[in-house]
C-alpha positions as MATLAB code, in Angstrom:
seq = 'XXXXXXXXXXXXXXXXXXXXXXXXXXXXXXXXXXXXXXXXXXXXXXXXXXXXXXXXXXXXXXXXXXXXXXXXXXXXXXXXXXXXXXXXXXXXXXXXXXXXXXXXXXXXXXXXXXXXXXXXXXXXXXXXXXXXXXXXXXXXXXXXXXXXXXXXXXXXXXXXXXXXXXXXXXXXXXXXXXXXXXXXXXXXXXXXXXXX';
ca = [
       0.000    0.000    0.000;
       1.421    3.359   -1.079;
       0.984    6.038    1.594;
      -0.789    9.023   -0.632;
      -0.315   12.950   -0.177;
      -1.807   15.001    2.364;
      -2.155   14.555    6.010;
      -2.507   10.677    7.261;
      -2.792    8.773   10.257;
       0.203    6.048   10.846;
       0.738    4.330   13.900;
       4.140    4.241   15.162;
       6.924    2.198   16.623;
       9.524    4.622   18.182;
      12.917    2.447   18.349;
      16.280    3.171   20.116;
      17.973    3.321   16.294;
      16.688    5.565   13.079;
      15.597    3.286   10.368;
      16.762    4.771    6.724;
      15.096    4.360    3.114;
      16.020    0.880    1.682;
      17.652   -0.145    4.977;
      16.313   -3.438    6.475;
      16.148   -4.521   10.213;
      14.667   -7.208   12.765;
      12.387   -6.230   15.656;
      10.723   -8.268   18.086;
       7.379   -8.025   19.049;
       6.004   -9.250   22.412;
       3.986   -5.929   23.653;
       0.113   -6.391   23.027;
       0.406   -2.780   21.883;
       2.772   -3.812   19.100;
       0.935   -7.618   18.111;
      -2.215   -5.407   17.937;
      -0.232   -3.478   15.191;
       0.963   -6.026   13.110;
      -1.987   -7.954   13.245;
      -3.378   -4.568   11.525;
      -1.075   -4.109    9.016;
      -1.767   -7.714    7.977;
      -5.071   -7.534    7.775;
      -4.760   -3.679    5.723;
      -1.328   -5.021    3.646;
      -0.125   -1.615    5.558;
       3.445   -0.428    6.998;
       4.308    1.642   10.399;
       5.773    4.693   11.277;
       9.656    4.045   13.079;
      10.594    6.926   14.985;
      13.844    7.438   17.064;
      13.116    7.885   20.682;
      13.706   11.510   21.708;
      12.168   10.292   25.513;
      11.697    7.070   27.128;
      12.523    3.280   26.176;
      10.958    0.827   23.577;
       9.133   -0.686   26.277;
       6.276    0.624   28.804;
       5.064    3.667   28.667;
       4.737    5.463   25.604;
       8.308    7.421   24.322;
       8.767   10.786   22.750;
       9.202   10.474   19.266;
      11.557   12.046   16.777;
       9.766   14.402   14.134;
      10.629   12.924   11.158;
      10.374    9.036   10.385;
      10.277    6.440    8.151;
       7.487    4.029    6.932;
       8.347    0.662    7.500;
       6.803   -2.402    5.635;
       7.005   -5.708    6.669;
       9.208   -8.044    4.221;
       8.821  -11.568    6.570;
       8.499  -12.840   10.018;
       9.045  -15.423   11.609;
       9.231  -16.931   15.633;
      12.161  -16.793   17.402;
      14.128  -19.309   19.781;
      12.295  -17.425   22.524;
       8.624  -17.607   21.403;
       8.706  -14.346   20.373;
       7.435  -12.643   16.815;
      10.531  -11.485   14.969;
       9.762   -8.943   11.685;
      12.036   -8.052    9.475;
      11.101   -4.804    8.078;
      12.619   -2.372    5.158;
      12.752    1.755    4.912;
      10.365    2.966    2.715;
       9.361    7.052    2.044;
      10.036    9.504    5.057;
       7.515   11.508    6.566;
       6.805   14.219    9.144;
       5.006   14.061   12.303;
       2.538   16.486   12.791;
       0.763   15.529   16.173;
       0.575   12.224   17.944;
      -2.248   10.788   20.443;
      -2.255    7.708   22.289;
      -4.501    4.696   21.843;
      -5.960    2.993   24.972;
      -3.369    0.592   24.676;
      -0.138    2.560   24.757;
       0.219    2.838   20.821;
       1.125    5.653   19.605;
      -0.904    7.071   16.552;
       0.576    9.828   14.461;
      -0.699   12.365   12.151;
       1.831   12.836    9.627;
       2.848   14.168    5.829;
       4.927   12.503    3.099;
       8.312   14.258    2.306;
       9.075   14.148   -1.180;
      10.756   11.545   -2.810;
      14.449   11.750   -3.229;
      14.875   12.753   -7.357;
      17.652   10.375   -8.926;
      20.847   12.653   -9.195;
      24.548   11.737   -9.585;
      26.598   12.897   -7.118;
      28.301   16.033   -7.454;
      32.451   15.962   -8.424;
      33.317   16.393   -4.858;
      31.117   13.786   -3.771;
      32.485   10.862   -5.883;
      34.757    9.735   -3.420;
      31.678    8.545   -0.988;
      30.484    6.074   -4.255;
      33.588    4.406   -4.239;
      33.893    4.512   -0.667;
      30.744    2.831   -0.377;
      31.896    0.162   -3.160;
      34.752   -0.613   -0.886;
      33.050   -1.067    2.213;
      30.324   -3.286    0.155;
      32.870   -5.039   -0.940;
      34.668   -6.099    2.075;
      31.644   -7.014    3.881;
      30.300   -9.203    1.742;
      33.488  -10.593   -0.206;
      32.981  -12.606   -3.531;
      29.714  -13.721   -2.412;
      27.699  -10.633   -3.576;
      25.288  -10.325   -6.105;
      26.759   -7.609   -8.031;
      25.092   -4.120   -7.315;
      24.405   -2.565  -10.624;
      26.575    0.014  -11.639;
      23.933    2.997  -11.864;
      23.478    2.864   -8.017;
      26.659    4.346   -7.445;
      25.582    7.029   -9.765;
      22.399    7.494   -7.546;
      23.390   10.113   -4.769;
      20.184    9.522   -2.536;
      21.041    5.547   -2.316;
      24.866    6.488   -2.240;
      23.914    8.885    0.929;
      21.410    6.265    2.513;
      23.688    3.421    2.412;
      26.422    5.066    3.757;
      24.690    6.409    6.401;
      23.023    2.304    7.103;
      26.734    1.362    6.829;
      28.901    3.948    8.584;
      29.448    3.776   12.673;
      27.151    7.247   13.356;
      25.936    7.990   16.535;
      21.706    7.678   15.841;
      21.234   11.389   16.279;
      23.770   11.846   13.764;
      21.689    9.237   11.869;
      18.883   11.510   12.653;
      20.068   14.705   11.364;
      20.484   12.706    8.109;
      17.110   11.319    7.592;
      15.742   15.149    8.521;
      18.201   16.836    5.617;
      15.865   16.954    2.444;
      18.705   18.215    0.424;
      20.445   15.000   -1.092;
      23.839   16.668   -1.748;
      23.437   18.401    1.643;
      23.697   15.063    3.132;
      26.611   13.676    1.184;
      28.333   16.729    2.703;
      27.379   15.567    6.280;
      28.733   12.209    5.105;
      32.309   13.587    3.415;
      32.704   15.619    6.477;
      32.272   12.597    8.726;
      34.677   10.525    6.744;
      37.095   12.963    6.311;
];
């Protein structure tokens, strides 16, 4: 389901760690808050809003969440050696809370807008060291094994910037500040500068 224009509800799943566009990650569900909300988004073929915690914890009462997100959509699931409902869950399109209320059960529901869609740009001249920067680290952590990434990604500056940002060791507000900078080559900036 493709979140539309305008001004939507989303419910929410504030985390400890900012999920990114394209990036994947595994959560575990045991709250009744959080079962109630995948049991929803299977039954709607929805995602969830994943917020970094500005206040609180992942568990009990309800945390603070960052203004800007991402949607997440559920890719598989699956029980763990505990019992317990694993996801595994990829970045989709950012968005922007605009107020938040809280459900009877602790969940919290935003109302948010869509940020626009990252345009497909090459990097700029002094940014063509994070593309083969990237390539490297790809590289090494994955060895011969790879399926080989298709060239024009590197020439993509939004999935340069994302996957740098999923890859490099970045304290999550730094993480943060990223996923709140709508200006791609902005953000390849915060990235040099980090590197450098």
């Amino acid at each position: 389901m493709t979140p539309s224009d305008g001004i939507a509800p989303l419910p929410l799943f504030p985390l400890t760690s900012v999920l990114l566009p394209g990036a994947a990650t595994a959560l575990r569900i045991f709250e009744p808050r959080y079962l109630d909300l995948v049991r929803d988004c299977g039954r709607n073929g929805s995602g969830f809003g994943v917020c970094l915690i500005l206040e609180g914890s992942e568990t009990g009462a309800p945390a603070l969440p960052a203004a800007v997100g991402t949607l997440a959509v559920i890719e598989d699931f699956d029980r763990g050696a505990d019992g317990l409902l694993v996801l595994r869950v990829r970045g989709e399109r950012r968005f922007r809370v605009r107020h938040t209320r809280v459900r009877d059960n602790g969940l919290v529901v935003a109302d948010v807008t869509w940020l626009a869609d990252d345009e497909t740009v090459r990097p700029r001249p002094e940014h063509m060291l994070l593309a083969e920067l990237l390539r490297r680290m790809l590289e090494h952590a994955v060895g011969d094994s790879v399926v080989r990434i298709p060239e024009h990604r590197f020439e993509d500056a939004a999935w340069v910037g994302w996957r740098l940002a999923e890859l490099l060791p970045l304290a999550e507000p730094e993480r943060q500040a990223l996923l709140q900078e709508d200006d791609i080559h902005a953000r390849l900036q915060q990235l040099l500068e980090h590197v450098a």
